[in-house]
C-alpha positions in Angstrom: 33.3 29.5 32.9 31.3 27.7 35.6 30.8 23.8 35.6 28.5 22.3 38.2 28.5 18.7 39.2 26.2 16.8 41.7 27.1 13.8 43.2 23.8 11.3 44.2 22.5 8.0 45.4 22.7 5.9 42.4 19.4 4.5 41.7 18.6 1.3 39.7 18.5 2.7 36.3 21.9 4.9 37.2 23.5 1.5 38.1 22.2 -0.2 34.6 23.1 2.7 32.9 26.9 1.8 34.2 26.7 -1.8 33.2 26.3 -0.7 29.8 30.1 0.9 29.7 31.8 -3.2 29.2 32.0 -4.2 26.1 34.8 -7.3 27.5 34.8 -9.4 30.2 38.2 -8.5 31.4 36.7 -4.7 31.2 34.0 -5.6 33.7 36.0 -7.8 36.4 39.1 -5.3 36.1 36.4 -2.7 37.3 34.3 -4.6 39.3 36.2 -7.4 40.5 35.5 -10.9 41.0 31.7 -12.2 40.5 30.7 -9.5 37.8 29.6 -11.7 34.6 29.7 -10.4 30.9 27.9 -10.6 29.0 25.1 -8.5 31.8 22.8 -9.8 33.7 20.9 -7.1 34.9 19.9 -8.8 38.3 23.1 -10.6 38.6 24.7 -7.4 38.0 22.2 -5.2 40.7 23.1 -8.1 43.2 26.8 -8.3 43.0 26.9 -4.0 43.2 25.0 -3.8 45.7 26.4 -5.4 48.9 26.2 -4.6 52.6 27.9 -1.4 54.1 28.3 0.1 50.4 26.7 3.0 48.9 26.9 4.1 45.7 26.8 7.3 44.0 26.5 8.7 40.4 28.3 12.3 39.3 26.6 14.3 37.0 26.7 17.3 34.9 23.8 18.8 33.1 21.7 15.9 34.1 23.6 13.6 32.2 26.3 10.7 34.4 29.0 11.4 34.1 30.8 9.1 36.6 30.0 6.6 39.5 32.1 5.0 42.6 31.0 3.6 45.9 32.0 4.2 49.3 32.2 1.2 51.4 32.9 0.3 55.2 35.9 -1.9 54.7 39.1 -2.1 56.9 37.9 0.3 59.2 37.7 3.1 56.4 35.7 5.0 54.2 36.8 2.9 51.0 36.4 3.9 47.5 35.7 1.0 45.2 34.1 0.5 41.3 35.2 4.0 40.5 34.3 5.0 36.8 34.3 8.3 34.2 32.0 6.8 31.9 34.0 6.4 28.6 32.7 9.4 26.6 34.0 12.2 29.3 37.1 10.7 30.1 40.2 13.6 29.3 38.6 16.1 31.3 39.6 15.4 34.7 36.5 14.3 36.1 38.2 11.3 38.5 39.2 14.9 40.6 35.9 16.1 40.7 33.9 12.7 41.4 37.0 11.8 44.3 36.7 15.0 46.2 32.9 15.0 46.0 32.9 11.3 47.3 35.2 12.7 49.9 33.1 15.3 51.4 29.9 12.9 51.1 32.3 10.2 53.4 33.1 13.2 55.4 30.2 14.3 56.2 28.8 10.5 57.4 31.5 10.0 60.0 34.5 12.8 60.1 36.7 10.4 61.4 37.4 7.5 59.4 40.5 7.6 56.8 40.6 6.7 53.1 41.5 3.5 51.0 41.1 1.7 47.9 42.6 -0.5 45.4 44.0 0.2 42.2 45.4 -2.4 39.6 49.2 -1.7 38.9 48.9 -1.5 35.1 46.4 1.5 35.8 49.2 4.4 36.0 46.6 6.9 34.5 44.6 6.1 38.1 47.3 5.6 40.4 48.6 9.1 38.9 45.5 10.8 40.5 45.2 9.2 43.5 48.9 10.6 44.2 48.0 14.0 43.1 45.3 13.5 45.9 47.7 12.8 48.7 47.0 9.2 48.6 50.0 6.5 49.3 50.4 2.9 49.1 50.3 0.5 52.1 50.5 -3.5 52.3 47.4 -4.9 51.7 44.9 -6.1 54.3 44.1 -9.6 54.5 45.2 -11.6 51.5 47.3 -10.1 49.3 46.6 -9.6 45.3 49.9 -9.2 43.6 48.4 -7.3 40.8 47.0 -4.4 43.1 48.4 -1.6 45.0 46.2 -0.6 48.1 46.5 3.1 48.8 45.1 5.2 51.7 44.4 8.7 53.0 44.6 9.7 55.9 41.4 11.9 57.5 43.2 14.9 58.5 45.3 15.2 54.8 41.4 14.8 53.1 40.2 17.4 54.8 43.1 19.9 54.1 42.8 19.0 50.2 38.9 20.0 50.4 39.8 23.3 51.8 42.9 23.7 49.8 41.3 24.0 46.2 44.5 23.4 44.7 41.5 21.8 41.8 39.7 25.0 41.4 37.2 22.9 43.1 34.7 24.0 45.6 32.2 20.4 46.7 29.8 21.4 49.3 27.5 19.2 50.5 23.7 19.9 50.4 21.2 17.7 51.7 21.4 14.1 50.3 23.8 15.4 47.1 27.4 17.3 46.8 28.0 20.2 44.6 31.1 20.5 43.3 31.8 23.7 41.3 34.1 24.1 39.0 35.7 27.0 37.9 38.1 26.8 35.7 37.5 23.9 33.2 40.9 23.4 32.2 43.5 24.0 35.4 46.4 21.9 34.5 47.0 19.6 37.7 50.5 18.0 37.3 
């Protein structure tokens, strides 16, 4: 069986759509860090996603999201940030699919830059996937947070793991979206 997933520009409803999956405030600021309000304020909410030098994207399936994440210029790097498998598809390994697709839509904006983000050290389930990815910690840049672990990728490595498949996973980009086929739904990655 074939699964196809698209990764896009997240629109305005796309993002709303997203600030419907807190139900806590520690939920939204342990996603979205500092300056996210619960309950949602729509504007406050629009404003405090969408800052300079970040885009952000929605995976889908079947026209329905499935996940979201944003790719921002920070520390000289294409860095993943407010990653999310919105609740009901979580347990099917969808954080592979939406990581690799945001990698080939960095990619294909500048080839050169390397990887980063931020992970909370009580997320292991996360962390666990970003080191199947290749993905290692550093120090942190700038002031450090003592409850997260920064890890990067270099360029080179995220290129060999899009044209490794080692996910059964095949994201091409097309135009302003990324296809990423799947073609085995159930390829046991550990």
């Amino acid at each position: 069986m074939v699964h196809r997933y698209e990764l896009h520009a997240a629109d305005i409803d796309d993002c709303l759509l997203i600030s419907r999956c807190f139900d806590s405030a520690a939920a939204l600021s342990q996603w979205g860090g500092d300056g996210f309000v619960y309950p949602v304020n729509k504007l406050q909410f629009l404003h405090q996603l969408h800052k300079a030098d970040t885009e952000s994207y929605q995976l889908s399936f079947a026209k329905r999201i499935v996940g979201f994440g944003q790719i921002c210029d920070r520390f000289g790097k294409h860095h993943f940030a407010r990653l999310l498998v919105l609740p009901e598809y979580r347990g099917q390994q969808l954080s592979y699919v939406l990581l690799l697709s945001l990698m080939a839509r960095a990619l294909q904006q500048n080839p050169k830059l390397d990887f980063s983000l931020f992970v909370f050290k009580h997320n292991h389930l996360a962390a666990h996937c970003y080191l199947q990815l290749g993905f290692v910690e550093k120090p942190q840049p700038g002031t450090s947070h003592p409850d997260l672990r920064f890890m990067q990728l270099n360029n080179k490595q995220a290129k060999t793991l899009l044209a490794a498949n080692k996910w059964q996973l095949m994201p091409v980009v097309q135009g302003a979206s990324v296809v990423c086929i799947k073609e085995h739904p159930y390829v046991h990655l550990d």
